[in-house]
C-alpha positions as CSV (number, residue, x, y, z in Angstrom):
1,X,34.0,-5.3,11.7
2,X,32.0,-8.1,13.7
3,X,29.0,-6.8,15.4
4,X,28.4,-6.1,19.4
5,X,26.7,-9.4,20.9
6,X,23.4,-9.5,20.9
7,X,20.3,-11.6,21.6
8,X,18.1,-13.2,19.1
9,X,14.4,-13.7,19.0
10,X,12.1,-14.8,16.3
11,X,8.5,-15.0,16.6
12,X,5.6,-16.7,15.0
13,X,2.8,-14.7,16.5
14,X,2.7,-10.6,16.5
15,X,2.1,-10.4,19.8
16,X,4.9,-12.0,20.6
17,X,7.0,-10.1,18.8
18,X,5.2,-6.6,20.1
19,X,6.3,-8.3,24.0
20,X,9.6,-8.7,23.1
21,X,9.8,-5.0,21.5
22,X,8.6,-3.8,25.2
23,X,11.8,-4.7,26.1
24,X,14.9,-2.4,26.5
25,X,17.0,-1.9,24.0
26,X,15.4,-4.6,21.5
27,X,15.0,-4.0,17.6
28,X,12.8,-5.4,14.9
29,X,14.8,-7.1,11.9
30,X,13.4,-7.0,9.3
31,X,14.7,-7.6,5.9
32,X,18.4,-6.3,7.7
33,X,19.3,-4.2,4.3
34,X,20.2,-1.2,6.3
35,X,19.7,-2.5,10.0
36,X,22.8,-5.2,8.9
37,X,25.1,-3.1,8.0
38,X,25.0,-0.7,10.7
39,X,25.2,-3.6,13.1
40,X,29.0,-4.8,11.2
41,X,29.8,-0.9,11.5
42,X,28.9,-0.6,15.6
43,X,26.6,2.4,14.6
44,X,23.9,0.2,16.0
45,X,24.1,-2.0,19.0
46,X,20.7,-3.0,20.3
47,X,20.8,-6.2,22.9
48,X,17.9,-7.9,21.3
49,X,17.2,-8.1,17.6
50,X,13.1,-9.3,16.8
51,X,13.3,-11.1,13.7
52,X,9.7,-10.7,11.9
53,X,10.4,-13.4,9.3
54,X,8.3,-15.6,10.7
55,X,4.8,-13.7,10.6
56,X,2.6,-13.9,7.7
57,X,0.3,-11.9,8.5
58,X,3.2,-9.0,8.4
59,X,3.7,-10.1,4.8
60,X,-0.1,-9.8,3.9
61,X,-1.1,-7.3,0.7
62,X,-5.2,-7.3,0.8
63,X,-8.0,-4.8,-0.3
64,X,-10.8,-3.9,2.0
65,X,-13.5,-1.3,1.6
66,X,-11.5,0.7,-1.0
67,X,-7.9,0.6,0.0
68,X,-5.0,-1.7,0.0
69,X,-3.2,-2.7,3.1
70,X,0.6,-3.6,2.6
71,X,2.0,-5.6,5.4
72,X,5.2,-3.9,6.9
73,X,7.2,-7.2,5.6
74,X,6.2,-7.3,2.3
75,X,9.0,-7.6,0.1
76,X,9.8,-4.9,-2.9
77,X,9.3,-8.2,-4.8
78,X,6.6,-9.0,-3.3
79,X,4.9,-5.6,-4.4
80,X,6.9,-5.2,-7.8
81,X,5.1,-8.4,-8.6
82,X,1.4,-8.1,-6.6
83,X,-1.2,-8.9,-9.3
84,X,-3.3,-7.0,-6.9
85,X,-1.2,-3.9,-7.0
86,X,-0.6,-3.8,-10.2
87,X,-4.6,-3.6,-11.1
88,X,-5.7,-1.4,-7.9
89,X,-2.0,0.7,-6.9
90,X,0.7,0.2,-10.1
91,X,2.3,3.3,-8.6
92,X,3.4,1.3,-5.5
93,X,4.0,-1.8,-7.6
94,X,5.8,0.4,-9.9
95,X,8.4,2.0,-7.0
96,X,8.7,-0.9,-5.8
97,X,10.3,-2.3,-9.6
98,X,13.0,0.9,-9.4
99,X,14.7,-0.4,-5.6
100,X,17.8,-1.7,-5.9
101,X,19.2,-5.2,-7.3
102,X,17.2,-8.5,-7.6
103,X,19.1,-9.5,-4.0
104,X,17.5,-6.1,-2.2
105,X,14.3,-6.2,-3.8
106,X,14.0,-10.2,-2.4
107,X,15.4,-9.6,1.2
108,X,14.2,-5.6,1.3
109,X,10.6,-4.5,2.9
110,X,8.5,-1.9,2.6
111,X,8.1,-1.5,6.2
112,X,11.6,-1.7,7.2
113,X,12.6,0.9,3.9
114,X,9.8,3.4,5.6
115,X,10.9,2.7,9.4
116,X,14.7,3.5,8.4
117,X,13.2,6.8,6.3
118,X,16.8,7.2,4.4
119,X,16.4,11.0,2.5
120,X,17.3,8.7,-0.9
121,X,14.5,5.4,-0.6
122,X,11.9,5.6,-3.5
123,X,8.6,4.8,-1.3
124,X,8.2,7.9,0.4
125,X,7.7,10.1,-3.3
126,X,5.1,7.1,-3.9
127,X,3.4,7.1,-0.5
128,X,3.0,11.0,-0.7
129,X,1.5,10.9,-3.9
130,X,-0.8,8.3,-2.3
131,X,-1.5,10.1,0.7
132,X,-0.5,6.6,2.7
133,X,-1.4,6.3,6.2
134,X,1.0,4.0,8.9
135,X,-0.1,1.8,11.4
136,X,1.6,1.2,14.4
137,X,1.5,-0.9,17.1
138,X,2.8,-1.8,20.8
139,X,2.1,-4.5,23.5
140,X,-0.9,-2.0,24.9
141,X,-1.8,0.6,21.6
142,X,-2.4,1.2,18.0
143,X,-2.3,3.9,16.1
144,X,-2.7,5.7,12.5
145,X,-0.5,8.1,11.3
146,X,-0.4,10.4,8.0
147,X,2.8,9.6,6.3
148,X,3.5,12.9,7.0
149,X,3.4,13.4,10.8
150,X,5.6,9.7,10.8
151,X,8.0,11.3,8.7
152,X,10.3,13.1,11.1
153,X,13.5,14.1,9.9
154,X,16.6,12.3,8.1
155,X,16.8,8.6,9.7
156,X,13.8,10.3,12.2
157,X,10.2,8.5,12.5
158,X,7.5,9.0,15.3
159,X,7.8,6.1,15.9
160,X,7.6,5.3,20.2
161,X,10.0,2.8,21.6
162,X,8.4,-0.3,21.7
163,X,5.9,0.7,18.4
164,X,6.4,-1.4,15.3
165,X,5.4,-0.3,11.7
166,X,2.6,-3.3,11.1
167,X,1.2,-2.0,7.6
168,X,0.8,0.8,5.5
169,X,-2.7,1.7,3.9
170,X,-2.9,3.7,0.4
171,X,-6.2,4.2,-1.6
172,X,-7.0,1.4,-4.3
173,X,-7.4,3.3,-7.7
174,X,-10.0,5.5,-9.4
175,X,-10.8,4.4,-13.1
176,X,-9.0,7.1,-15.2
177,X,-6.3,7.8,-12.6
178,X,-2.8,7.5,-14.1
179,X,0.5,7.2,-12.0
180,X,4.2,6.8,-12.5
181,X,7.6,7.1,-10.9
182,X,10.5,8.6,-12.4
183,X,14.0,8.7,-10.7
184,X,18.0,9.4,-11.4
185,X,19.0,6.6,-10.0
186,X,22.5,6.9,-8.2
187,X,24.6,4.2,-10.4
188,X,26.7,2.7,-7.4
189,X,22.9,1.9,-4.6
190,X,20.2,2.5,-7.2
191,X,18.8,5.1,-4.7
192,X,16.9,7.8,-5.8
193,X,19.6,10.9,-6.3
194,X,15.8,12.5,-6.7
195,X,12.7,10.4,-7.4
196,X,9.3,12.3,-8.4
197,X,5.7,10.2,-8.0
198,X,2.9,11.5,-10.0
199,X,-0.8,10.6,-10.3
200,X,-3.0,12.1,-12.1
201,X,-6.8,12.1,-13.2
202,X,-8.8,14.0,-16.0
203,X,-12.5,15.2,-16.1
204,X,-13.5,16.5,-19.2
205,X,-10.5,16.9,-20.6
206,X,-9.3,18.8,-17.2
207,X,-6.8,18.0,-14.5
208,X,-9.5,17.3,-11.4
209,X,-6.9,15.7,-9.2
210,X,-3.2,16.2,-9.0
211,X,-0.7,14.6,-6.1
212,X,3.2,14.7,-6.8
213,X,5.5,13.2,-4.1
214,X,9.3,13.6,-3.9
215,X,12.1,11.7,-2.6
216,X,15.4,12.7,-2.7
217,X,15.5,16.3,-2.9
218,X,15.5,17.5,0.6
219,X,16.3,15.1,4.3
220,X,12.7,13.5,4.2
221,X,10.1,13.2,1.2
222,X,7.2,15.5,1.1
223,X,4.5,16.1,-1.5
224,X,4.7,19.1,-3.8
225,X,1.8,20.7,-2.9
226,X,2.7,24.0,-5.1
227,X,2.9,21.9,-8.4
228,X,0.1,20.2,-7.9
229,X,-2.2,23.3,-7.3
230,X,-0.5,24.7,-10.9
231,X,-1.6,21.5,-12.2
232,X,-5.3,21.3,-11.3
233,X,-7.7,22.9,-13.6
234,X,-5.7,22.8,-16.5
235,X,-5.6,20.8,-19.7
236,X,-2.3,19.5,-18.4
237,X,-0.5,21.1,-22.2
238,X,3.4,20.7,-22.3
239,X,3.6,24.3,-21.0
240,X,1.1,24.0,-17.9
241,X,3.1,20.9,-16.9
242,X,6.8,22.9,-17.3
243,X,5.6,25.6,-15.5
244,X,4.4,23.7,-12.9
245,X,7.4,21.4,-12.6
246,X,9.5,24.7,-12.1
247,X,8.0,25.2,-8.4
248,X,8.8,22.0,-7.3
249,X,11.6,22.8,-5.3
250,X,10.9,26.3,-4.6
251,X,11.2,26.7,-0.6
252,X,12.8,23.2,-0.3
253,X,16.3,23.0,1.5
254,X,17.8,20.9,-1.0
255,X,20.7,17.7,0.0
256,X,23.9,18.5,-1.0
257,X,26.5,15.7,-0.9
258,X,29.3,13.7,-2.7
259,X,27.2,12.4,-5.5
260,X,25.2,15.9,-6.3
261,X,24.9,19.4,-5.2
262,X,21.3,20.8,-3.6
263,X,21.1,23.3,-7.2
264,X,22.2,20.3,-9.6
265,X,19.4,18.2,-7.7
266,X,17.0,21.0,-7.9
267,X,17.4,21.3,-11.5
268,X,17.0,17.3,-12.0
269,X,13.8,17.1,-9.4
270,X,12.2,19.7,-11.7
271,X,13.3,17.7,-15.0
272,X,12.1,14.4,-13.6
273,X,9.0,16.0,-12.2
274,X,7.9,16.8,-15.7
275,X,8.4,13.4,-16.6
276,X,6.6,11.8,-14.1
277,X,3.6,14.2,-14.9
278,X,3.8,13.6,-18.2
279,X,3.8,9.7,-18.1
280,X,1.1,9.8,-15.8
281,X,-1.2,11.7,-17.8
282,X,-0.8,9.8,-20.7
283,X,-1.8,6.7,-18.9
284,X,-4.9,8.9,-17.4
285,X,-6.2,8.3,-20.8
């Protein structure tokens, strides 16, 4: 199907891109992975699209004063392969490695994946392990928001008409801390049938800090907050981390779909949860 006609804008400057957005019915473009196809299929039909190609200081991935800012238009490649990232935040570098094909992870962003907030993308288990915030701005405003008050519903953001996703800011790394990301991956999309993000740290020879994020498992990511309080204070044995993976997705409405049912996905967020704990605690070490 060909899509509705539409205008097209592409800006050099973030403010102008942020004037455009004022307007009616525009849409930022970002790397179009999803936005695209639901333009062919007429399930969106905005009359202006904002193509933020053209910005670098969208695509920026710095450190300042202890945490790493990720421009909104940072490629998964870009991350996948930040020297920075992979020396102050491998667990978003790491994510970032699992998304798709070569052809997504060169065209798809992190601020356009995390905008869309599909139930099955991989950065929302890695950004709730992180505790990320979200910037956003307008043509008058800016604003901070915890991952999870921006994290609506299924295809749902806070996001305000006119706001646009402009970076997101996770902590750089403690020496000690050890992080990974395990998913199923769904063999047709490569996204996450259920993805777990762990990090953890040790004190003497003690889990002191414990943050699992999922993905996957129910319509929007959360963190596991149950697990991680059956992790901490442990030694982080085989059994402490089974029987804290068993919680994680007690109370959680699970998906149920075509490719797996809410109990088989249960089953596999708990298996992949251990996994996740597991790695991460080995490289804690």
């Amino acid at each position: 199907m060909i899509p509705l006609e539409f205008d097209y804008s592409a800006p050099a400057t973030l403010q102008e891109a942020l004037e455009l957005l004022a307007e009616e019915e525009a849409k930022p473009l970002a790397g179009g992975c999803s936005l695209i196809p639901l333009l062919k299929l007429r399930l969106a039909a905005p009359g202006r699209l904002v193509d933020l190609s053209r910005i670098p200081e969208l695509r920026s991935i710095a450190a300042n004063s202890g945490s790493i800012h990720a421009g909104a238009m940072a490629t998964h490649y870009d991350l996948e392969s930040s020297s920075l990232l992979r020396a102050a935040c491998p667990l978003l570098a790491e994510t970032a490695s699992h998304i798709g094909d070569v052809q997504v992870r060169n065209m798809g962003t992190l601020g356009g994946s995390v905008a869309h907030n599909d139930p099955a993308a991989d950065y929302p288990a890695a950004l709730f392990a992180l505790e990320a915030q979200v910037r956003l701005r307008s043509k008058d405003s800016e604003r901070m928001l915890p991952l999870s008050e921006f994290l609506v519903d299924a295809l749902i953001t806070a996001a305000e008409p006119g706001e646009l996703v402009t970076e997101i800011i996770v902590p750089a790394e403690q020496p000690g801390t050890g992080a990974s990301y395990q998913k199923m991956r769904n063999p047709a999309s490569g996204f996450a049938l259920v993805g777990v993000a762990a990090r953890m740290r040790k004190t003497d020879g003690i889990i002191s800090m414990a943050r699992v994020g999922v993905t996957g498992l129910a319509a929007i990511g959360f963190r596991a907050v149950a697990v991680e309080q059956l992790l901490e204070g442990t030694a982080g044995s085989a059994a402490d981390i089974k029987k804290a993976a068993a919680v994680i997705a007690d109370g959680v409405e699970a998906n149920s779909d075509i490719h797996a049912s809410a109990n088989y996905r249960k089953h596999v967020a708990a298996v992949y949860a251990a996994r996740a704990i597991t790695a991460a605690l080995e490289r804690s070490s």
